[in-house]
C-alpha positions, 0 to 999 in steps of 0.5 A: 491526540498525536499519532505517537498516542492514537492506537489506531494510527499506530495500528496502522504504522505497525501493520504498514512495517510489517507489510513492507517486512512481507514484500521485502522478504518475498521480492524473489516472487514478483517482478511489479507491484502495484500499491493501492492504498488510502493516502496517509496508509500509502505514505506510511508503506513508502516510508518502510519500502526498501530500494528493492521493493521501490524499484519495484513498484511500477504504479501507485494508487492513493485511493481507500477502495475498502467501501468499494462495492466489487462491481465498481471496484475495476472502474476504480483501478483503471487508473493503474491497472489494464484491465 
């Protein structure tokens, strides 16, 4: 399958466009972002960030921390966040 025909891969484009729609309308509201996000789902946020929301974006993360239990998960952002 390709993804042109995987739903779930499509899935995840529809919802990585919308994300990157939300972060644009709502720029105004932050002055950072940090983009943590599994890596082929990072690459489908980048391709849909404007220049507005890139400048924006002071660290990134291509990591899937969704397993990660939440006593490991600030171990896991060290590498992008003081914490």
């Amino acid at each position: 399958m390709t993804a042109s025909n995987d739903p779930k891969r499509h899935s995840q484009q529809v919802f990585a466009k919308k994300l990157a729609e939300y972060l644009k309308q709502s720029s105004s509201r932050y002055d950072e972002l940090i983009v943590v996000a599994a890596p082929k789902f990072l690459g489908d946020l980048r391709k849909e960030f404007d220049g507005e929301v890139s400048k924006k974006i002071l660290s990134e993360l291509h990591k899937d921390l969704t397993h990660v239990s939440l006593h490991d998960l600030e171990s896991n952002l060290e590498p992008v966040v003081e914490v």
